[in-house]
Backbone as numpy.savetxt, mean C-alpha at the origin, in Angstrom:
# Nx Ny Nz CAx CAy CAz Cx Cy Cz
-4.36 -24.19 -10.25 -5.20 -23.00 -10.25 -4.32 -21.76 -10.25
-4.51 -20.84 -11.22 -3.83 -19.71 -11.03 -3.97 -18.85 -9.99
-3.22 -17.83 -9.49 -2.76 -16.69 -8.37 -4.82 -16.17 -8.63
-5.02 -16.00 -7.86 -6.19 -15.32 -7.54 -7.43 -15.98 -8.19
-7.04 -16.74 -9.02 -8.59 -17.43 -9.71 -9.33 -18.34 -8.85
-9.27 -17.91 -7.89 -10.11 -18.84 -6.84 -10.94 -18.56 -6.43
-11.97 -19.30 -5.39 -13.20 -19.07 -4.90 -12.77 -19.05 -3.22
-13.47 -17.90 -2.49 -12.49 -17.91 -1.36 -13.76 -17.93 -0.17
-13.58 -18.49 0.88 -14.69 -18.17 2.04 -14.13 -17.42 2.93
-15.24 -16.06 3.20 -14.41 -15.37 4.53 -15.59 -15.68 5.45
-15.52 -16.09 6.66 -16.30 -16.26 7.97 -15.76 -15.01 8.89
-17.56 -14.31 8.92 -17.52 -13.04 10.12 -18.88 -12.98 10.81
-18.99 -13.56 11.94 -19.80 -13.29 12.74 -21.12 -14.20 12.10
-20.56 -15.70 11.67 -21.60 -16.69 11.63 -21.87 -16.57 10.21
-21.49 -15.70 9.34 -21.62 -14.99 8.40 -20.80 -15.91 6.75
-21.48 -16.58 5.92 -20.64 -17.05 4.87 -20.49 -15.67 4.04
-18.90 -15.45 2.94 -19.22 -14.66 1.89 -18.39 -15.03 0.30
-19.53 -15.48 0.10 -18.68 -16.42 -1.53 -18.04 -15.37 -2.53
-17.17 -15.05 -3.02 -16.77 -14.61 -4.26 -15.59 -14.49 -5.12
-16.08 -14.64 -6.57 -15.08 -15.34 -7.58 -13.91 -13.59 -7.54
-13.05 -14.46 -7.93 -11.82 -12.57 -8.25 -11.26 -13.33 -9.38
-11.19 -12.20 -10.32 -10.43 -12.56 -11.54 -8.72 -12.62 -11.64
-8.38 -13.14 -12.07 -6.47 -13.32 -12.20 -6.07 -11.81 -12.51
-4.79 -11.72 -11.33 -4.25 -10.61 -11.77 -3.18 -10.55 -12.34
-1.95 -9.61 -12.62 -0.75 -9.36 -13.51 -0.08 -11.02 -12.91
-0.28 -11.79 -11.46 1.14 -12.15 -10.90 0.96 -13.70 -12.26
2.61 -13.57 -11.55 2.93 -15.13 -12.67 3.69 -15.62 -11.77
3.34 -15.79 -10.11 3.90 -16.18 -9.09 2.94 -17.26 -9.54
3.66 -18.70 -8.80 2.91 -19.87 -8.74 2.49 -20.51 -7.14
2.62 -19.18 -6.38 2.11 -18.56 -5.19 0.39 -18.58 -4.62
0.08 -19.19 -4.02 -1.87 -19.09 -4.04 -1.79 -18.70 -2.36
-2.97 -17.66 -1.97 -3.39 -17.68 -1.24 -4.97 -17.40 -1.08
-5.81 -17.55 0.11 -6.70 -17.63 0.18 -7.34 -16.33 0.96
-8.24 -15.71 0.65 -9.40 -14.65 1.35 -9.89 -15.03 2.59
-9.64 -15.38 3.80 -10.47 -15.65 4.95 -9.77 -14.63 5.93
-10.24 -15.47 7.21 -10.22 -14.82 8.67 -8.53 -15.85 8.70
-7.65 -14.53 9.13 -5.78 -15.12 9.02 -5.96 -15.44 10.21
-5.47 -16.76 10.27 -5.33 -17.76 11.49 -4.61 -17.50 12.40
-2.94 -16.19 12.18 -2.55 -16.14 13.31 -3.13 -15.05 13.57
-3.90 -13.37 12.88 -4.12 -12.61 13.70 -5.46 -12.57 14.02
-6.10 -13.62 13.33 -7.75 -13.38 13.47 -7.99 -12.00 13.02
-7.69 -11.62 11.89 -8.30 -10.64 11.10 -8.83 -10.93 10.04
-9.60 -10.55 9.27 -11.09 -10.77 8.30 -9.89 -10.00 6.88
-9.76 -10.80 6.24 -9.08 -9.95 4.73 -9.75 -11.18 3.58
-9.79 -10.09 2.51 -10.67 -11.02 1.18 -10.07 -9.98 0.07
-9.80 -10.00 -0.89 -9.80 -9.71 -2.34 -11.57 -9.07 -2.65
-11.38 -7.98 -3.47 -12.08 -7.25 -4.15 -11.55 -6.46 -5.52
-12.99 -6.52 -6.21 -11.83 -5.66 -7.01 -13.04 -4.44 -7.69
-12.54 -2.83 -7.85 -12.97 -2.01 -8.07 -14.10 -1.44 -8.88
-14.72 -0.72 -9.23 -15.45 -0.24 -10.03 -14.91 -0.08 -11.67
-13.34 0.43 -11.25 -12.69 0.29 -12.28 -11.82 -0.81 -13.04
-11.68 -2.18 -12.00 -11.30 -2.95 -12.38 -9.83 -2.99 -11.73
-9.43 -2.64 -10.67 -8.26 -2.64 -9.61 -8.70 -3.90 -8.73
-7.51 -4.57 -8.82 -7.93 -5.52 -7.66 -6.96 -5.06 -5.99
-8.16 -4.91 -4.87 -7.50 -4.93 -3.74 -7.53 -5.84 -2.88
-7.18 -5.30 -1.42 -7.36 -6.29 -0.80 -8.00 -5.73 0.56
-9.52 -6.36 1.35 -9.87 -5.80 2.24 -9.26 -6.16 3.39
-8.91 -5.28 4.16 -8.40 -5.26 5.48 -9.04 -5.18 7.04
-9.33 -6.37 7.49 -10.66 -5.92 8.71 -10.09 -4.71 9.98
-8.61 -4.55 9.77 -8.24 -3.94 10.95 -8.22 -4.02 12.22
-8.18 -4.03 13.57 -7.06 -4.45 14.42 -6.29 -3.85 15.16
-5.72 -4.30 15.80 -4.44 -3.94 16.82 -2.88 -4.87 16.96
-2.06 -4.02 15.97 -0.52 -4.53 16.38 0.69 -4.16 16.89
1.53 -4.51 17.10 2.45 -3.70 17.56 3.39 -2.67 16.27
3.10 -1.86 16.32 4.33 -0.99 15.12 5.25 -0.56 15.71
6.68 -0.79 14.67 8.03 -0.14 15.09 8.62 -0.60 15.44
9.55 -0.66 15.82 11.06 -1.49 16.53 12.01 -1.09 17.48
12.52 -1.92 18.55 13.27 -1.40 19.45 14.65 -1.68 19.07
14.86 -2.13 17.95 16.16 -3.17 18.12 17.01 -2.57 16.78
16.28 -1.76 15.97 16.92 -0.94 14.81 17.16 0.29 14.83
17.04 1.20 13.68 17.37 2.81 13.83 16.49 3.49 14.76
17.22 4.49 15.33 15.88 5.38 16.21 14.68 5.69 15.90
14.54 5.99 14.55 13.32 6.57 14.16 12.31 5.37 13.98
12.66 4.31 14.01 11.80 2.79 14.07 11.60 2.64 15.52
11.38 3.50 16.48 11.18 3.16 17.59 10.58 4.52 18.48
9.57 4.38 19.86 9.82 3.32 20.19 8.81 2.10 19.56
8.74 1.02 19.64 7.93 0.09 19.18 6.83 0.43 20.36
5.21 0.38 19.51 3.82 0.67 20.04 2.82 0.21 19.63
1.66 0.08 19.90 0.88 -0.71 19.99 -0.08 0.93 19.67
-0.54 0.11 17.94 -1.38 0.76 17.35 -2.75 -0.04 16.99
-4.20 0.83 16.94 -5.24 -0.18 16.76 -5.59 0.75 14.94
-6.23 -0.05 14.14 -6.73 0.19 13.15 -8.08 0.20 12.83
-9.14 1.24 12.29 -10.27 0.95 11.01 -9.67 0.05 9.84
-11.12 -0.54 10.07 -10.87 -1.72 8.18 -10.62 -0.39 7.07
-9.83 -1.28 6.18 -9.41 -0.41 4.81 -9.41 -1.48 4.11
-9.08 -0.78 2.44 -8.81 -1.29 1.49 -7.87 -1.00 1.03
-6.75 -1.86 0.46 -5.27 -1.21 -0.16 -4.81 -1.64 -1.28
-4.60 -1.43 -2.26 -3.93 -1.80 -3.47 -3.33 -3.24 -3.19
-3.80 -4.20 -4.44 -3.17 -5.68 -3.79 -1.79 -5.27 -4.69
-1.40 -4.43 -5.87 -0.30 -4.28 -6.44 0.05 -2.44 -6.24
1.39 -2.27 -6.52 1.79 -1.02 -6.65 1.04 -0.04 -7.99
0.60 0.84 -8.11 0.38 1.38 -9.35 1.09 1.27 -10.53
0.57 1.11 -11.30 1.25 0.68 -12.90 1.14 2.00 -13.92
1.73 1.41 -14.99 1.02 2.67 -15.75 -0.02 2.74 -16.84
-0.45 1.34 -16.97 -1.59 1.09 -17.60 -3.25 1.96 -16.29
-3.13 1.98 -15.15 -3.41 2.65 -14.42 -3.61 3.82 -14.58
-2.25 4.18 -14.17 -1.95 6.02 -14.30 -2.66 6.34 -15.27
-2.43 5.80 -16.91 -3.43 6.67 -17.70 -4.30 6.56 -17.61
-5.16 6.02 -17.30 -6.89 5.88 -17.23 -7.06 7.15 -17.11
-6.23 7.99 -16.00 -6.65 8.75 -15.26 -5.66 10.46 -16.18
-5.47 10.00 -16.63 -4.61 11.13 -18.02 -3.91 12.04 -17.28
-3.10 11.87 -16.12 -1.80 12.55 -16.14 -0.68 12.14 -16.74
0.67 13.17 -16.83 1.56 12.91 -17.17 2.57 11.91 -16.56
3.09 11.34 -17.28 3.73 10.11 -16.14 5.23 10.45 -16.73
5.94 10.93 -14.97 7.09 11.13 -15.69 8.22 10.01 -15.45
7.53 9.26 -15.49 8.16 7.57 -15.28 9.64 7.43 -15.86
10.96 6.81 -15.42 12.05 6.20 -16.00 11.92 5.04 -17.24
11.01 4.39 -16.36 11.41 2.77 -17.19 9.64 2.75 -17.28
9.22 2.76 -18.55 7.90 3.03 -19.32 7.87 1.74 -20.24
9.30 0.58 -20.52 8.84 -0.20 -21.59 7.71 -1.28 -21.36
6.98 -1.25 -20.19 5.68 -2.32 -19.94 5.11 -1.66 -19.53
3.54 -1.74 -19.52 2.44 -0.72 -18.69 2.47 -2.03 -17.78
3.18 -2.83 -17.68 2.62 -3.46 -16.09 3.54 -2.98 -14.90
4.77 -2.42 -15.32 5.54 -2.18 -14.38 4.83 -0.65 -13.39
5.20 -0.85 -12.30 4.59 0.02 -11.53 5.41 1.80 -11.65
4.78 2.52 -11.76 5.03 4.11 -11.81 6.11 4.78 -11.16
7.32 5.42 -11.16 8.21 5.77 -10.54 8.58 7.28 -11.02
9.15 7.86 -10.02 9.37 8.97 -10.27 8.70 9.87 -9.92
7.76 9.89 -9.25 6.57 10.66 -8.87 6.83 11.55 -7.39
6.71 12.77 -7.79 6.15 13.51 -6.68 5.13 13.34 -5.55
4.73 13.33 -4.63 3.84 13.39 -3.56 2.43 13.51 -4.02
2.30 14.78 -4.86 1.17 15.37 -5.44 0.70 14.82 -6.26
1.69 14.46 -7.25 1.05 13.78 -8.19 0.95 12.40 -7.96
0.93 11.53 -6.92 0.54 10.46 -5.80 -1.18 10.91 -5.73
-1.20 11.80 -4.96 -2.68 12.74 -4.74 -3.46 12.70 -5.62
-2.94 13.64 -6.89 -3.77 13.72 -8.05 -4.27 12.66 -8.54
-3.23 11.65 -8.54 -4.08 10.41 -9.05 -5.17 9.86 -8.70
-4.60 9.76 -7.26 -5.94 9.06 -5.82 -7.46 9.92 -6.49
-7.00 11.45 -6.27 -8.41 12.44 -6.72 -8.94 11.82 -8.00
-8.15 11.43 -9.12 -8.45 11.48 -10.29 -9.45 10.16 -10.25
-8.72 9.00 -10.05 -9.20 7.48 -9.59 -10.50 7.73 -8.66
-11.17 8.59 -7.93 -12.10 8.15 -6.73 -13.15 9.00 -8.06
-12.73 9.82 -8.50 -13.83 11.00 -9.87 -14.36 9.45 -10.56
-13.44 8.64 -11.10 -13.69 8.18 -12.19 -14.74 6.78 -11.60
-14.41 6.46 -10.26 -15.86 5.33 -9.79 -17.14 6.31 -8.94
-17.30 7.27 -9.07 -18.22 8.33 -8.76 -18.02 8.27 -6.92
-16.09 8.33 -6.39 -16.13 8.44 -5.00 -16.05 9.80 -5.04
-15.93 10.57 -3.60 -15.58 11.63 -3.36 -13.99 11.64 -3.10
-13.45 12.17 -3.72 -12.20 12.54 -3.39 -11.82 13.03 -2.02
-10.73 12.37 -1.55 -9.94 12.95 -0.40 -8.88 14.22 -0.48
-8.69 13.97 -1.55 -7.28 15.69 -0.95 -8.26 17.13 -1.55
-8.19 18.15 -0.94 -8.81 19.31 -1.62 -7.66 20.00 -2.09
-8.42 20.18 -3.74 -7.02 20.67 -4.18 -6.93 22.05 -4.17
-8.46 23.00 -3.38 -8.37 23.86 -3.46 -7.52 24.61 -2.43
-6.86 23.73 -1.46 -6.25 24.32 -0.28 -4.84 23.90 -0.17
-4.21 24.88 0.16 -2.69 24.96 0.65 -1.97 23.46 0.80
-1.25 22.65 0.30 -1.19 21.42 0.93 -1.62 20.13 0.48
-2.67 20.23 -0.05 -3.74 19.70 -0.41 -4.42 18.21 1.03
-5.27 19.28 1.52 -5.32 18.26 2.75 -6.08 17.09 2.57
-6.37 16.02 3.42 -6.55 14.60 3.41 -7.63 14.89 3.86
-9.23 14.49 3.83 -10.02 14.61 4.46 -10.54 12.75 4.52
-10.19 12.40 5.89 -10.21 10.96 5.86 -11.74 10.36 5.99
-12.59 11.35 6.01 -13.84 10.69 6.40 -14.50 10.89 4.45
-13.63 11.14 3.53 -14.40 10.87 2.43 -14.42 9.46 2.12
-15.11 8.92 0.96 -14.68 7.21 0.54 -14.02 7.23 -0.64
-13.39 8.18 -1.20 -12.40 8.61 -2.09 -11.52 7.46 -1.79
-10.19 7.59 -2.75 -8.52 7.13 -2.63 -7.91 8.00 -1.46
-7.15 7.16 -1.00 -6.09 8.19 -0.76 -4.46 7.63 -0.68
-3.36 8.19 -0.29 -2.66 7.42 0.08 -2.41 6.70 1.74
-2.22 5.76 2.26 -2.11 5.25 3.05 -1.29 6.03 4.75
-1.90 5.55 5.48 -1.33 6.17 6.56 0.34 5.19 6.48
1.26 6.00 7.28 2.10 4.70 7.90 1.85 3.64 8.66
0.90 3.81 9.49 0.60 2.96 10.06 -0.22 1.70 9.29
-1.29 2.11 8.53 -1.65 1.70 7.43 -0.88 0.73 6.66
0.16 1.18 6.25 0.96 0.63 5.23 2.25 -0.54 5.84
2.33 -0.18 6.90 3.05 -1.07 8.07 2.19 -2.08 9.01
0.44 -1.79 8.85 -0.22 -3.62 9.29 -0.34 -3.96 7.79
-0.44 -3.33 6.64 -0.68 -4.41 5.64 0.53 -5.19 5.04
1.78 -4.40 5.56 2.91 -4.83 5.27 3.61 -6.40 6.14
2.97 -6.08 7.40 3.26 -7.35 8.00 2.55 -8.61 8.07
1.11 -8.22 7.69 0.46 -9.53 7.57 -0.10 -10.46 8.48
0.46 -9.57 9.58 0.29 -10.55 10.70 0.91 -10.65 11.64
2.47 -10.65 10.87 3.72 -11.31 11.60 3.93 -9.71 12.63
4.96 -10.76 13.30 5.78 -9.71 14.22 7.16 -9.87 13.97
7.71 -10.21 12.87 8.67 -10.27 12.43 9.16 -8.66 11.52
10.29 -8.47 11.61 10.81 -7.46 10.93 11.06 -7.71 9.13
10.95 -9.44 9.07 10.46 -9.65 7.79 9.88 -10.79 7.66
8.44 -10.04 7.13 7.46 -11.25 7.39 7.67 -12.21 6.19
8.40 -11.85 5.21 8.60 -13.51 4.47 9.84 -13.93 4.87
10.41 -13.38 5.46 11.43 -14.24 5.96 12.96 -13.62 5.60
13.73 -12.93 5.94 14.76 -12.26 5.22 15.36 -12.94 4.24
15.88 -14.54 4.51 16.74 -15.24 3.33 15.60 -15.67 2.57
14.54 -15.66 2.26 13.31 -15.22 1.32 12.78 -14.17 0.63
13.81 -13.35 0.88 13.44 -11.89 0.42 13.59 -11.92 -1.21
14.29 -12.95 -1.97 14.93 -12.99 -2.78 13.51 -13.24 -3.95
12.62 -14.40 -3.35 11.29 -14.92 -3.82 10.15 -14.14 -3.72
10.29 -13.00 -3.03 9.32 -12.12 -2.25 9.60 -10.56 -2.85
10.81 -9.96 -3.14 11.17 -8.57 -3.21 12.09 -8.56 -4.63
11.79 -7.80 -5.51 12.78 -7.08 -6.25 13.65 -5.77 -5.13
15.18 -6.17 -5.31 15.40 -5.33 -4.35 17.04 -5.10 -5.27
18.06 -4.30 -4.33 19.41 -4.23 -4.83 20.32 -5.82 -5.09
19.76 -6.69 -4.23 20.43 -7.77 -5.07 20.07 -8.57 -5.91
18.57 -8.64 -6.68 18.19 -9.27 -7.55 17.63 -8.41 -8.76
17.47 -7.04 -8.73 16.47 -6.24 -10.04 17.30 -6.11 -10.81
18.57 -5.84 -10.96 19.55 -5.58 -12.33 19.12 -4.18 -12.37
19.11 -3.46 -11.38 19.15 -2.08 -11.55 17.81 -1.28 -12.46
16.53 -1.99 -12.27 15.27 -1.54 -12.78 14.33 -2.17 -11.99
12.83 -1.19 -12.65 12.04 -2.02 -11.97 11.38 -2.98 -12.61
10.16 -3.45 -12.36 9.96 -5.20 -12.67 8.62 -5.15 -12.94
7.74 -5.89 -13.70 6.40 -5.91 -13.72 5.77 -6.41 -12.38
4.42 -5.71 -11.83 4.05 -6.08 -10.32 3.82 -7.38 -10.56
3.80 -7.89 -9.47 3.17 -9.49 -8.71 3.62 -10.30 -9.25
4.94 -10.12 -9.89 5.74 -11.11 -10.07 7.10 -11.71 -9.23
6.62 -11.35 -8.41 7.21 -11.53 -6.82 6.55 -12.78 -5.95
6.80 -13.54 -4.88 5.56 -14.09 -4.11 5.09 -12.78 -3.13
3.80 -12.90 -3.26 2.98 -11.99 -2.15 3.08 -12.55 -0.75
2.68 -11.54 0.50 3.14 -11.78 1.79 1.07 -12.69 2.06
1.48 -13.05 3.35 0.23 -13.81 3.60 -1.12 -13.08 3.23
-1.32 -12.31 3.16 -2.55 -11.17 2.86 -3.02 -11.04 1.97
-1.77 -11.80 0.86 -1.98 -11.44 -0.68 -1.40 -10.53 -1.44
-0.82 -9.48 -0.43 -0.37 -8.41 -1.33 1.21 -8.39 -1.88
1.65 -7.86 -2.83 2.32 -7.86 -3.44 3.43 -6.57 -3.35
4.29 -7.14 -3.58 5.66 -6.16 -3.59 5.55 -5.10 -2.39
5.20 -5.39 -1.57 5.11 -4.26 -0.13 7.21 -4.27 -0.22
7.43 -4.85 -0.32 9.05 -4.97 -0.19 9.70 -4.48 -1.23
10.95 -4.03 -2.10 10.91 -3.58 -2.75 10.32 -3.22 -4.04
10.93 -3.46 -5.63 10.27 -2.76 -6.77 10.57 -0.93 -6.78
9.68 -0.52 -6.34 9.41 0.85 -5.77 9.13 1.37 -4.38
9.78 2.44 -3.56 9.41 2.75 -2.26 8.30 3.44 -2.45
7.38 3.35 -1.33 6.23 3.93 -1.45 5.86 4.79 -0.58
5.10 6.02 -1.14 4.84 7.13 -0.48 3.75 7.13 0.21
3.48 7.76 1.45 2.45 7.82 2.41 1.99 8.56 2.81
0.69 8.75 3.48 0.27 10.42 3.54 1.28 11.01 4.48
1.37 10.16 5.63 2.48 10.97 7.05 3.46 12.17 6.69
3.36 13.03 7.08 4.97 13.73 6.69 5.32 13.16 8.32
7.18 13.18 8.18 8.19 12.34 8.57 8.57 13.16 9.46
8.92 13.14 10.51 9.40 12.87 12.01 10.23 12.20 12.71
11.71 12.32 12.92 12.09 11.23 13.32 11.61 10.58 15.20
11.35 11.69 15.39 11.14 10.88 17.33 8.95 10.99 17.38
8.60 10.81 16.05 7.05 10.94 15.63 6.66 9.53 17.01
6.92 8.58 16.79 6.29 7.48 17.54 6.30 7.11 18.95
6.84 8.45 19.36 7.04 8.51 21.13 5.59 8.94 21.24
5.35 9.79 20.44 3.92 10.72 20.73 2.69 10.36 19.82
2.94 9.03 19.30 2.21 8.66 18.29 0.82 8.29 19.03
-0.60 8.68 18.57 -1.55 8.07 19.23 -2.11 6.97 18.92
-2.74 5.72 19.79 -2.68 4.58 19.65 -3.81 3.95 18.74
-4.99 5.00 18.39 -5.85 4.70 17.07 -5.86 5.70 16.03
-5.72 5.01 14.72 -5.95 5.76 14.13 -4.80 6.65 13.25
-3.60 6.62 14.03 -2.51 7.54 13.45 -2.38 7.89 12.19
-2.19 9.31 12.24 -1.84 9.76 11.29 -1.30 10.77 10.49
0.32 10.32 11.28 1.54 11.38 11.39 1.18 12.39 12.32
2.39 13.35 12.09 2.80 14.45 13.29 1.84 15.63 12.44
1.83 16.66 12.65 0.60 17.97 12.00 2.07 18.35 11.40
1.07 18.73 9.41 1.71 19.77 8.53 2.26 20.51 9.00
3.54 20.90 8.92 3.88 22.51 8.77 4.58 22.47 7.57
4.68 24.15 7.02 5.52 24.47 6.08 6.47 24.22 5.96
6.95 24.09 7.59 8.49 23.77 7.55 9.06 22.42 6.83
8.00 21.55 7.22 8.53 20.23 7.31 7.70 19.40 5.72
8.64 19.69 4.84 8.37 19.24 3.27 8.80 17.22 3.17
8.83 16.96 3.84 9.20 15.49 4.25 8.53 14.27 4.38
8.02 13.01 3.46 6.64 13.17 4.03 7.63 11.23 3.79
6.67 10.61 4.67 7.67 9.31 4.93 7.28 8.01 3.34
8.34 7.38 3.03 8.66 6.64 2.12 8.46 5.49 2.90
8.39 3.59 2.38 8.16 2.59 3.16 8.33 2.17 1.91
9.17 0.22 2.49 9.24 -0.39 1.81 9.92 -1.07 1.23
11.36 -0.06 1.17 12.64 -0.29 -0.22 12.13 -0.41 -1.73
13.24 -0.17 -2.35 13.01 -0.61 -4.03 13.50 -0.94 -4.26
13.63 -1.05 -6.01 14.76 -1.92 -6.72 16.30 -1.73 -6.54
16.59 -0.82 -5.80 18.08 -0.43 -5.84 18.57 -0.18 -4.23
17.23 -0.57 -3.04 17.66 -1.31 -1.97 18.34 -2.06 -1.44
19.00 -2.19 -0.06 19.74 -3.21 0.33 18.51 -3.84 1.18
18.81 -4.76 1.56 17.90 -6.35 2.18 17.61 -5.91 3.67
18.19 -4.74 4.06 17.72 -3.97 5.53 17.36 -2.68 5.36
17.06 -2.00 4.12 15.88 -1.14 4.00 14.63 -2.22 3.29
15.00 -3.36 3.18 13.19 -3.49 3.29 12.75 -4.47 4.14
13.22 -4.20 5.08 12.27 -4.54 6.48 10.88 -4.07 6.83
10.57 -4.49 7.34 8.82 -3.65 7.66 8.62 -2.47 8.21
9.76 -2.34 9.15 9.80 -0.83 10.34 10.75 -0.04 9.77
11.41 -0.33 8.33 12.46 0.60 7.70 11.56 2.18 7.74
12.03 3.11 8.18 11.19 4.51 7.33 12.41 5.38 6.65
11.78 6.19 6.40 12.64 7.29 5.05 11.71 8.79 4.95
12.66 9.57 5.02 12.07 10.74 4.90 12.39 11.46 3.78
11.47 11.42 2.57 11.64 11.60 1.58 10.97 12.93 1.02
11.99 13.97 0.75 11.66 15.11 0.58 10.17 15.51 -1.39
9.41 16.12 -1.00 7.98 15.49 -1.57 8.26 15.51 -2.95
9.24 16.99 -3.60 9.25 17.34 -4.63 8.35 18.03 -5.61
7.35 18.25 -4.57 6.54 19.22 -5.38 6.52 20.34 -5.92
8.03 20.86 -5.65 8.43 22.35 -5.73 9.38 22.15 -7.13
9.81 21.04 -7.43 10.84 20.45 -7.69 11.01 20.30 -9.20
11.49 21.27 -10.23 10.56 20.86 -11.69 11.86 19.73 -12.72
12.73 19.33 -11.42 13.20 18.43 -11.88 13.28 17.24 -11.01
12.68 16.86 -10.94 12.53 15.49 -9.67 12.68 14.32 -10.20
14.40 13.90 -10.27 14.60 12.61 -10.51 14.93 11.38 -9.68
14.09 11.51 -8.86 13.97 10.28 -7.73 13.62 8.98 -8.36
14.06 7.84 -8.95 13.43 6.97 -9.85 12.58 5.71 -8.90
12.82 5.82 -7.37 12.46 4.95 -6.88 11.39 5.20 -6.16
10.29 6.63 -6.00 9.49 6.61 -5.84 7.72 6.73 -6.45
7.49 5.36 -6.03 5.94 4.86 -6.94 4.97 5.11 -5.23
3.73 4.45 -5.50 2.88 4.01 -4.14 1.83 3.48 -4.91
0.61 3.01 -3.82 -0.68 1.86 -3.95 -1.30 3.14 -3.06
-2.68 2.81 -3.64 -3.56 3.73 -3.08 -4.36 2.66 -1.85
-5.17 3.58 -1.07 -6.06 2.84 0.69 -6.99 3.41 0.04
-8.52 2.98 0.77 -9.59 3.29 0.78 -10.15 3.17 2.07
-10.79 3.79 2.75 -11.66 3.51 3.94 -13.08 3.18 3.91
-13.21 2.16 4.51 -14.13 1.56 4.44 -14.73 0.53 5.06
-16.31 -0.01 5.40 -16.73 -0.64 6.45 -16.46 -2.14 5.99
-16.53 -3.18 6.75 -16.71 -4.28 6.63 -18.08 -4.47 5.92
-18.74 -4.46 5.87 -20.36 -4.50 5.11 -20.17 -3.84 3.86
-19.48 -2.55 3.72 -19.73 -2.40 2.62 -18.45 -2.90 1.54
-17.37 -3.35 2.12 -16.47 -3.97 1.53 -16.99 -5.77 0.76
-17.86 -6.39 1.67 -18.60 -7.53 1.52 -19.69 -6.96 0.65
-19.87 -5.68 0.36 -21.29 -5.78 -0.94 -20.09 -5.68 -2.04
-19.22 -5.21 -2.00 -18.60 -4.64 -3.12 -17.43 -6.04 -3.71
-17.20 -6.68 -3.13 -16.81 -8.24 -3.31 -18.23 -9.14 -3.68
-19.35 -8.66 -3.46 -20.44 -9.81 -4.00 -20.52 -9.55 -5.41
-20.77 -7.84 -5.36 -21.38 -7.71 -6.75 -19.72 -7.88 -7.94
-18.85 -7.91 -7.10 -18.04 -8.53 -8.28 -17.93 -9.77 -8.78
-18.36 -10.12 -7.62 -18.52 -12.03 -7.82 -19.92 -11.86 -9.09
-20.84 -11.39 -9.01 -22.15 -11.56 -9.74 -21.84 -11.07 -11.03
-20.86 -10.24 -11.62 -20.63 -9.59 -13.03 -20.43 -10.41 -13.45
């Protein structure tokens, strides 16, 4: 059976929920399944969009984020709780990006499956805005204001909190690498296996959740702007980063990429990656991202039926 062509059962609250998901880009010979994950007892299933994105729902939770045992700014390690979301089961591509008709000022363009690099912060944003227009969501960033702020209670795109992007990154585990570091090789395009580019998505193995390339390929951008002593004062639901200022143009990276070493892509790696929005030459080639959605358990289970029924 191919990567995702399966029929998956998630059990919630006595509750069966059947539905088919169509095959995505991977040519991993990798399968996993949509239920309630056995070690965290969290509720995750595959969906896939209005537009034809496949994600992955997230029931959300409480884990520990961060680390005591690495760089300062990975610490201290805390105990964060989460709302269910939805998150990109792959990095953005650029068969993607255009749907949505910005300019893509991408490096390596010879496949639309390979995921988007080079990107500014904003134009991270713009997309999310562009993508939530085109399934009739409300957009999250207003672009009419300074900044362009996040308004998290829309059902728009957006980009992912850190915290966000660090439970979908672990999967579960409490490991600093949840496939396993001397597995990183089966799991991550990174500095010792990409040949110095990036790679078409999900051709990696995905972490237990399903998702794909959380580890290198491309580092990925997040709403947080970056802080290094942010997680002393971090609050325990919900986080979501330290407050804008002008001062602080920094907004945090996760992940590693293709031109990573095997200890920036740990799970608690962060990076403070200056946004470039000012920037009319921004040749950063290693920054792409996956868009979040917020959203209920119920209505994540209508939106997995009626894909099953098309």
């Amino acid at each position: 059976m191919n990567y995702w062509q399966h029929i998956f059962v998630g059990l919630c609250g006595g509750m069966g929920l059947l539905a088919l998901v169509g095959c995505g880009p991977s040519t991993s010979n990798e399968q996993t399944s949509g239920s309630t994950n056995a070690s965290s007892g969290m509720m995750s299933f595959p969906v896939k969009t209005a537009s034809g994105i496949e994600m992955i729902f997230l029931g959300g939770g409480t884990f520990t984020m961060g680390s005591d045992q690495e760089s300062p700014d990975e610490g201290p390690a805390h105990k964060v709780t989460l709302s269910p979301f939805l998150i990109d089961q792959y990095e953005v591509t650029h068969e993607q990006f255009a749907k949505v008709q910005i300019p893509n000022p991408s490096h390596w363009q010879d496949d639309p499956r390979k995921p988007v690099e080079q990107l500014r912060w904003r134009d991270a944003k713009l997309y999310c805005n562009e993508r939530s227009l085109l399934e009739g969501l409300t957009p999250c960033y207003d672009e009419a204001k300074e900044g362009w702020p996040c308004n998290y209670e829309a059902n728009g795109y957006r980009l992912p909190s850190e915290a966000e992007w660090e439970f979908a990154a672990r999967a579960g585990s409490k490991d600093g690498y949840p496939v396993g570091k001397r597995a990183l090789n089966q799991s991550a395009w990174f500095g010792d296996n990409a040949g110095k580019q990036t790679h078409v998505v999900g051709t990696r193995r995905p972490n237990d959740w399903g998702i794909h390339d959380m580890y290198g390929n491309v580092s990925e951008w997040c709403q947080d702007a970056y802080e290094e002593e942010y997680y002393a004062s971090s609050p325990e639901k919900n986080p979501r980063g330290p407050e804008d200022t002008a001062e602080n143009n920094r907004r945090v990276m996760r992940g590693g990429s293709w031109k990573s070493s095997a200890d920036m892509c740990r799970v608690t790696f962060r990076q403070g990656q200056q946004t470039g929005d000012s920037d009319a030459c921004f040749y950063t080639d290693f920054c792409g991202f996956r868009c979040v959605r917020s959203i209920s358990e119920e209505d994540a289970k209508k939106l997995a039926s009626d894909t099953s029924s098309e």
